[in-house]
C-alpha positions as CSV (number, residue, x, y, z in Angstrom):
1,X,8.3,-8.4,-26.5
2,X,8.2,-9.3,-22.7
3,X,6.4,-11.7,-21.3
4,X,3.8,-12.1,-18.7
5,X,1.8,-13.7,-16.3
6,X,-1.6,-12.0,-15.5
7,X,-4.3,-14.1,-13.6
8,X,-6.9,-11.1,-12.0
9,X,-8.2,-13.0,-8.6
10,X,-10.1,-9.9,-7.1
11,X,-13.5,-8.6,-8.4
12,X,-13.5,-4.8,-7.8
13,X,-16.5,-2.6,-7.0
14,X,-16.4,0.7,-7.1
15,X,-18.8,3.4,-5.9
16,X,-20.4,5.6,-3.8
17,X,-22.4,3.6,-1.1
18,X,-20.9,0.4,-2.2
19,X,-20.7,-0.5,1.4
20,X,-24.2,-1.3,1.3
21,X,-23.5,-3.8,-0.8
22,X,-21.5,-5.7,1.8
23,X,-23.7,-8.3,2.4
24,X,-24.7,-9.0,-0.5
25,X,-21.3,-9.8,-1.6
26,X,-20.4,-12.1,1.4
27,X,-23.6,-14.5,0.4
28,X,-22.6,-14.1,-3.1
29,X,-19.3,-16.0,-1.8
30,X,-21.5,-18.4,0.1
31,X,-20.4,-16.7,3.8
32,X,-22.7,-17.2,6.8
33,X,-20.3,-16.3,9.3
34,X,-17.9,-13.1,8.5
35,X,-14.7,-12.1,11.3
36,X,-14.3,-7.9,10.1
37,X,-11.1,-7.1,11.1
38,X,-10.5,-3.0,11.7
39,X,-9.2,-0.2,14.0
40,X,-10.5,1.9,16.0
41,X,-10.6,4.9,13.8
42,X,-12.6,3.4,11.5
43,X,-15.0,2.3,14.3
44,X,-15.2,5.9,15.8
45,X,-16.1,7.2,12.2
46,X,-18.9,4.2,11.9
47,X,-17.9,2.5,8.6
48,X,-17.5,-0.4,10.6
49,X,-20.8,-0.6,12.2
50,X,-22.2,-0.3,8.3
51,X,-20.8,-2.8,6.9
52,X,-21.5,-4.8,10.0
53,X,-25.2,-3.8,9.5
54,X,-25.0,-4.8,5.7
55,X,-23.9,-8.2,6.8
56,X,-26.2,-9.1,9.2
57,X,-29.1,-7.5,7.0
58,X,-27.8,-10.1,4.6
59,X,-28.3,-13.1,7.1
60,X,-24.5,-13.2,7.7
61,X,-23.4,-14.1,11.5
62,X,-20.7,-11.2,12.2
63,X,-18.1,-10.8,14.9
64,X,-14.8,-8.2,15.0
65,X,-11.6,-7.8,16.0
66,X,-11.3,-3.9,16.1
67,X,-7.5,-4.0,18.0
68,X,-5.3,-3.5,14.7
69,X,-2.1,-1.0,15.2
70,X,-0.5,1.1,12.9
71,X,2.0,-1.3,10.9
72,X,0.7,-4.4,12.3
73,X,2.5,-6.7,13.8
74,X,3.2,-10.4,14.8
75,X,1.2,-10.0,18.0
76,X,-1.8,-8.3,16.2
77,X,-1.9,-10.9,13.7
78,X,-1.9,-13.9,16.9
79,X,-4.5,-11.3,18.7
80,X,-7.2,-12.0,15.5
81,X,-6.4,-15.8,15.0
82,X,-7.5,-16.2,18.8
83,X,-10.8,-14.3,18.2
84,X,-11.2,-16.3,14.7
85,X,-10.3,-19.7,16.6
86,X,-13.4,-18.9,19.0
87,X,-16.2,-17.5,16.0
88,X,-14.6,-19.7,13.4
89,X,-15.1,-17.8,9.9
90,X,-15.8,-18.7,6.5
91,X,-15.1,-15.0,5.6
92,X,-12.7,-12.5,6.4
93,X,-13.3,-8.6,6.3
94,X,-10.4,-6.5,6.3
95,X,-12.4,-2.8,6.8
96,X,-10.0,0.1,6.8
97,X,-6.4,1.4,5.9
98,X,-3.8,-1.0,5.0
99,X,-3.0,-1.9,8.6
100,X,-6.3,-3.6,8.6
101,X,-5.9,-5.7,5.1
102,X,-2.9,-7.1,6.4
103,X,-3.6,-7.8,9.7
104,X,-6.8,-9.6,7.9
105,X,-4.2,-11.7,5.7
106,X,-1.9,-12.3,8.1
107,X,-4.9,-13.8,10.4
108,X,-5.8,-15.8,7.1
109,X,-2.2,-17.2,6.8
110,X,-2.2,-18.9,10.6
111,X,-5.7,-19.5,10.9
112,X,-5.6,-21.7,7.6
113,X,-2.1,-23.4,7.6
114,X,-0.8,-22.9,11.3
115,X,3.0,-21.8,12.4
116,X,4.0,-18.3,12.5
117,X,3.9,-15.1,10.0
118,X,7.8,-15.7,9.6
119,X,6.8,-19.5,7.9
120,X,5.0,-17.5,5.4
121,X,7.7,-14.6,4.6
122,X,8.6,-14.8,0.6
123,X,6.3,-16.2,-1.6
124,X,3.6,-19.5,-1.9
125,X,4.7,-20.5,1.3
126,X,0.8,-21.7,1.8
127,X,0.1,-25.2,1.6
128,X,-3.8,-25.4,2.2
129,X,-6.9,-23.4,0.9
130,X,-7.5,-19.9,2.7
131,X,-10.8,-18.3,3.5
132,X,-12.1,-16.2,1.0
133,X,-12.0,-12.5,2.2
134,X,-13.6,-9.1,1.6
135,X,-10.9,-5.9,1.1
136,X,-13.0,-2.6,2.0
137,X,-10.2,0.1,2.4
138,X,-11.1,3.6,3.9
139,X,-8.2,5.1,2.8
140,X,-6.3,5.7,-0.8
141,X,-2.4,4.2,-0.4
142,X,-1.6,0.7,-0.1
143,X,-3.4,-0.4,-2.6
144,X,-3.4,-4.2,-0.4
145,X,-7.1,-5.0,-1.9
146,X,-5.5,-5.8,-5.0
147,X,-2.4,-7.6,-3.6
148,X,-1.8,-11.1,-2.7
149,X,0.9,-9.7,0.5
150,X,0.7,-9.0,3.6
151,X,3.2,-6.9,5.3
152,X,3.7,-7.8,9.1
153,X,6.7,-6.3,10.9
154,X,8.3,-9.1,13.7
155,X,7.5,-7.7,17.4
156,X,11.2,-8.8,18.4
157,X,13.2,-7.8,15.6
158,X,10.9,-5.2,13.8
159,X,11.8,-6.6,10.6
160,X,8.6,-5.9,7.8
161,X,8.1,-9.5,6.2
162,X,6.2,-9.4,3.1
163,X,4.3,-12.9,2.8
164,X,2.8,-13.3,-0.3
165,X,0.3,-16.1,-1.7
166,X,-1.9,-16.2,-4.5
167,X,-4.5,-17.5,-2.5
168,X,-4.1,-14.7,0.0
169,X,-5.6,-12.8,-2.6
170,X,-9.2,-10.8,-1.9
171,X,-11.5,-11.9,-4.3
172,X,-13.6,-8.6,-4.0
173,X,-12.0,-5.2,-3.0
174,X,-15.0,-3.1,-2.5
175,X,-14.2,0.7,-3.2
176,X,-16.4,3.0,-2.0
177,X,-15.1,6.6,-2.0
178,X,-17.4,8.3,0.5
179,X,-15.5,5.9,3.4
180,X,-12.5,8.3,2.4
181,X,-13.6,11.5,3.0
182,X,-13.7,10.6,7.0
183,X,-9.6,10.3,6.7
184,X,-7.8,13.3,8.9
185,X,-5.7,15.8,6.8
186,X,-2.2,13.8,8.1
187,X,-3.4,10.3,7.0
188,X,-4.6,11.6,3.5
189,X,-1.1,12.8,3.3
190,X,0.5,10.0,4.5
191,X,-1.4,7.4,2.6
192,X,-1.2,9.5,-0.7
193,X,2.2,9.9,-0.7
194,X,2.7,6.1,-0.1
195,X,0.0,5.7,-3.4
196,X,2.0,8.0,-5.7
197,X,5.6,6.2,-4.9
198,X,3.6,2.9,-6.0
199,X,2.5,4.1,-9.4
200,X,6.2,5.7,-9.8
201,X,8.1,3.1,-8.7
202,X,6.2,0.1,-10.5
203,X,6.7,2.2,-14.0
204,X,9.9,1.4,-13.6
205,X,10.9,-1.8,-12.0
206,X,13.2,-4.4,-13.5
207,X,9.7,-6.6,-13.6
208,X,7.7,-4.0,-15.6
209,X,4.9,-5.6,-18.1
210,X,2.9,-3.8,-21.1
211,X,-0.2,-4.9,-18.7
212,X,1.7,-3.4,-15.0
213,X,2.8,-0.3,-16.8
214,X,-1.4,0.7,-18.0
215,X,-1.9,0.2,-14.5
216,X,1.3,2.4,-13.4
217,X,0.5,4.8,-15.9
218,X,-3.2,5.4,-15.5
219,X,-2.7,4.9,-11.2
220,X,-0.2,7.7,-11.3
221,X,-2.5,10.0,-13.9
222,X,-5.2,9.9,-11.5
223,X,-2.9,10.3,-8.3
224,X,-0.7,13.3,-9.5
225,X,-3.6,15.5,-10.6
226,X,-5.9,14.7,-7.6
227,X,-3.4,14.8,-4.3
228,X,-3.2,18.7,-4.5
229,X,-6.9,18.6,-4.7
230,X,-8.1,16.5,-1.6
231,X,-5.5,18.4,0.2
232,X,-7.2,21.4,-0.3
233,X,-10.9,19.9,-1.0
234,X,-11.1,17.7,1.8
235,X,-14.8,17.2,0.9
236,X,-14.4,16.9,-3.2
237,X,-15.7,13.3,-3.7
238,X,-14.5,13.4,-7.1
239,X,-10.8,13.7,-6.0
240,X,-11.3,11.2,-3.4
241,X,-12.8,8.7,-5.9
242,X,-9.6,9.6,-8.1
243,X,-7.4,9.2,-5.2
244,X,-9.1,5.4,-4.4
245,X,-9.2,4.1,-7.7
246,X,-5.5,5.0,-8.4
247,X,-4.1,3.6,-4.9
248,X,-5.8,0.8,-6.2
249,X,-4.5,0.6,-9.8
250,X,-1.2,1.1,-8.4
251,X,-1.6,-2.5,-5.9
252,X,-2.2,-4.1,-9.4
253,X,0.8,-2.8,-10.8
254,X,2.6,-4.1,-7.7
255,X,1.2,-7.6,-7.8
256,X,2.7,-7.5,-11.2
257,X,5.8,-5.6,-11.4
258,X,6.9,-5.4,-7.5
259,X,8.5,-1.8,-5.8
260,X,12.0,-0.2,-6.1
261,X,14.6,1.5,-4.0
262,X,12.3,3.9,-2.5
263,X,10.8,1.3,-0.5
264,X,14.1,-0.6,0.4
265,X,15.2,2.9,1.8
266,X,11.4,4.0,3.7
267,X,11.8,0.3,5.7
268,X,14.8,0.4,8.0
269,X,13.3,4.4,9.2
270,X,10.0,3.0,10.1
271,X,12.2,0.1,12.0
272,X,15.5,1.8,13.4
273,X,13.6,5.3,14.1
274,X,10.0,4.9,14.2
275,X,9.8,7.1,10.9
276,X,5.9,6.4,9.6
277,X,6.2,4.9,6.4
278,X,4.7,7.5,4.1
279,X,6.7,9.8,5.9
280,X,10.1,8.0,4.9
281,X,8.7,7.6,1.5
282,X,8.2,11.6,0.9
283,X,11.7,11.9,2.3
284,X,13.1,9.5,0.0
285,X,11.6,9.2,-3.4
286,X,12.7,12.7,-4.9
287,X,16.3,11.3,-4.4
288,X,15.6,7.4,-5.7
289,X,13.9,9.5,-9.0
290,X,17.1,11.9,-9.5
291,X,19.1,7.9,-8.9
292,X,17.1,6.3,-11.5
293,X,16.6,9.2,-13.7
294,X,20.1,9.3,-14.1
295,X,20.1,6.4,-16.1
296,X,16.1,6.1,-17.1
297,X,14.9,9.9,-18.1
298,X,12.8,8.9,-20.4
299,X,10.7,7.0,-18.2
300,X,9.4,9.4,-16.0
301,X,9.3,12.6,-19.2
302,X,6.7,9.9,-20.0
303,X,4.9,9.7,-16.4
304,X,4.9,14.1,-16.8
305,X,3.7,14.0,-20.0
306,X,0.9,11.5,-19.5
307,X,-0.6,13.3,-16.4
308,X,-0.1,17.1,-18.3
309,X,2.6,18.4,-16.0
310,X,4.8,19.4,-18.6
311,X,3.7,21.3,-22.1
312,X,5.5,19.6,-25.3
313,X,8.1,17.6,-25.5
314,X,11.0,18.8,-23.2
315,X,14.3,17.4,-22.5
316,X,13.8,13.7,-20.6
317,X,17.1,15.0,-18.2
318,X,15.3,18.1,-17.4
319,X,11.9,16.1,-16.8
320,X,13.5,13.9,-14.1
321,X,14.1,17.2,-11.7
322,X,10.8,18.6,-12.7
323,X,9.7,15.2,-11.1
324,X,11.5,15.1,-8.4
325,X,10.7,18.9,-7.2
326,X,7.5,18.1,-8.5
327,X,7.0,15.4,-4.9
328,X,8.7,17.2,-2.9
329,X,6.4,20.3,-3.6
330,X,3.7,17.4,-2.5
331,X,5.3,16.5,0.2
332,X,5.8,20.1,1.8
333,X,2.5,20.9,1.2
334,X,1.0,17.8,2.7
335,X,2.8,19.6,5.8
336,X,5.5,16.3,6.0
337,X,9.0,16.8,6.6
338,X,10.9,16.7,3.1
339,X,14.7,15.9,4.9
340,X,16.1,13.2,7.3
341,X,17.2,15.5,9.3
342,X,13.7,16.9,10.4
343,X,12.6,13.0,11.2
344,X,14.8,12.7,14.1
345,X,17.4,10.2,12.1
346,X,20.7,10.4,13.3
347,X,23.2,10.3,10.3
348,X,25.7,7.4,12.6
349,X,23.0,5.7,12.1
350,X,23.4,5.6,8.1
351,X,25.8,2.8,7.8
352,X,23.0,0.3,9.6
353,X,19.8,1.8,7.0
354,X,22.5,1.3,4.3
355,X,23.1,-2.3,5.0
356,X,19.3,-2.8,6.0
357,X,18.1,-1.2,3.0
358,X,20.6,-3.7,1.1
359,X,18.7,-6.6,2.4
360,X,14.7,-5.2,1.4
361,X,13.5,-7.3,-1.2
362,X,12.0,-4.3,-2.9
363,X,15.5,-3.3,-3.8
364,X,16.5,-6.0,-5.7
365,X,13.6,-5.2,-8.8
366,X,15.3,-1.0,-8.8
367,X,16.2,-0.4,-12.1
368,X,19.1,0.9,-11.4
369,X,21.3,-1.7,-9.2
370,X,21.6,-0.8,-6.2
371,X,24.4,-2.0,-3.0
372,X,24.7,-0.8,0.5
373,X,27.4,2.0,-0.4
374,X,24.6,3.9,-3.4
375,X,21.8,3.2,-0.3
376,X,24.3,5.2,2.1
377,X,24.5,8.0,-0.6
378,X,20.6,8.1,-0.9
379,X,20.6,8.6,2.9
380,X,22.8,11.4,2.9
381,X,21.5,12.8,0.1
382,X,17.9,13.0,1.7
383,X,19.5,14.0,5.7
């Protein structure tokens, strides 16, 4: 028996069109005036200008803050608390990939109980109420509509602090698949390998639940059988419904079971080397699997088994390579580069990763335990 804490804060609505539905949902939470935050991708695609349509057909005063970078950081986040110091909000929109969401959090955190993103790295670090806000993602990865963090790297240092509050929480995540099918071929990639190392890696965490291994199991059923597919079916709505809905099964199962090695390992590359984060995740989560499956095989013959990519019942040791081959066939055929080597990573510069790697917070809920010298390995293992 293992126990658990489950307390579902966001309402989830799924479907096509739902963006429509926008407005509707921000006077359901009492909002006259709504701050969307988003990017410019999304803009040039015109999601934005929908949902900004939906609100004010609802009555709901609506301003942006469209200047949200790739892995947002400390500056982005003081760039939207200026714009919501001048509109002041009582809703927040966080329209678009997970850059967006967690710029939208991180603008929560400041604009509600002052100081700096770094006051708020850990967890409940929030003294006073937040505003309530509105997650609609436009892509299928981070799964951050169903998580209370938000992930902002430091401009000086480039460090990724995770700050985390219940009451950063979205209390809707509005899912509407047809926003998806706008993503270019590299970002469905990117984001879907990000999606499937969160369904793989929350099965089996140190923190793993009954209730955040459903969500694991079910996120990585839908994931596994339905990447291949939007790959090569851009258009399939289906797939892309699949895709969304597991992304965001899989941010359940994080808000319940946290993320692994893979994760430790993907952070320092995106700081030291610039690596983008799905892209050090494809590199590095066939070698965490053969790690972990070392000692855990029959956790992930379970994961093949339950989304049919293995007939019968074979050998748990033998399922753990069919796994790991399994992504990396993924990952090459998403066109990503499936070594170290090809992401411009200099192997002098393993003994820094290693020890950054060793300090990620993700690392310390790896099944397996894991210390500088075994992150050094999985380095060189993956160069």
């Amino acid at each position: 028996m293992i126990p658990f804490d489950y307390q579902p804060g966001t309402r989830i609505v799924f479907g096509p069109d739902k963006i429509d539905a926008l407005g509707e949902l921000a006077r359901e939470l009492g909002a006259r005036r709504a701050l969307v935050v988003s990017d410019p991708g999304v803009i040039a695609a015109g999601h934005m200008q929908r949902g900004v349509d939906s609100l004010q057909a609802a009555g709901v005063f609506t301003f942006h803050f469209d200047h949200v970078h790739e892995n947002p950081s400390t500056r982005d986040v003081a760039a939207a608390v200026e714009v919501a110091r001048q509109c002041r909000p009582d809703l927040l929109v966080g329209l678009g990939g997970g850059s967006s969401m967690d710029c939208a959090k991180g603008l929560n955190f400041i604009y509600t109980n002052g100081g700096e993103m770094r006051d708020y790295w850990g967890v409940g670090k929030a003294t006073r109420p937040m505003l309530p806000m509105i997650a609609v993602p436009t892509t299928a990865g981070t799964g951050s509509e169903t998580q209370s963090f938000a992930l902002i790297s430091d401009a000086e240092t480039h460090a990724k602090m995770a700050c985390g509050d219940r009451k950063a929480a979205c209390r809707v995540a509005l899912l509407d698949p047809k926003l998806t099918l706008t993503q270019p071929r590299r970002v469905t990639a990117l984001t879907g390998i990000d999606a499937l190392a969160h369904a793989l890696e929350t099965f089996v965490t140190r923190r793993r639940t009954p209730l955040s291994l459903a969500f694991s199991r079910e996120s990585w059923r839908l994931l596994s059988t339905n990447f291949a597919r939007v790959l090569d079916e851009p258009d399939n709505l289906d797939a892309r419904a699949a895709m969304q809905l597991g992304a965001c099964y899989a941010g359940i199962a994080i808000e319940n079971s946290m993320l692994g090695a893979t994760h430790a390992l993907a952070n320092p590359l995106t700081a030291e080397f610039g690596v983008v984060h799905g892209q050090a995740i494809g590199v590095m989560l066939p070698h965490v699997v053969r790690f972990n499956g070392a000692e855990y095989p029959h956790w992930y013959q379970e994961l093949m088994q339950a989304s049919g990519l293995v007939n019968g019942s074979p050998d748990a040791p033998g399922c753990v390579d069919l796994m790991a081959d399994f992504i990396s066939g993924l990952v090459a055929k998403a066109g990503l580069a499936v070594r170290l080597s090809e992401c411009g990573v200099s192997r002098a510069s393993f003994g820094k990763l290693a020890d950054d790697a060793a300090r990620q917070w993700t690392g310390t809920f790896n099944p397996r335990p894991v210390e500088a010298a075994d992150l050094h390995e999985l380095y060189d293992r993956a160069f």
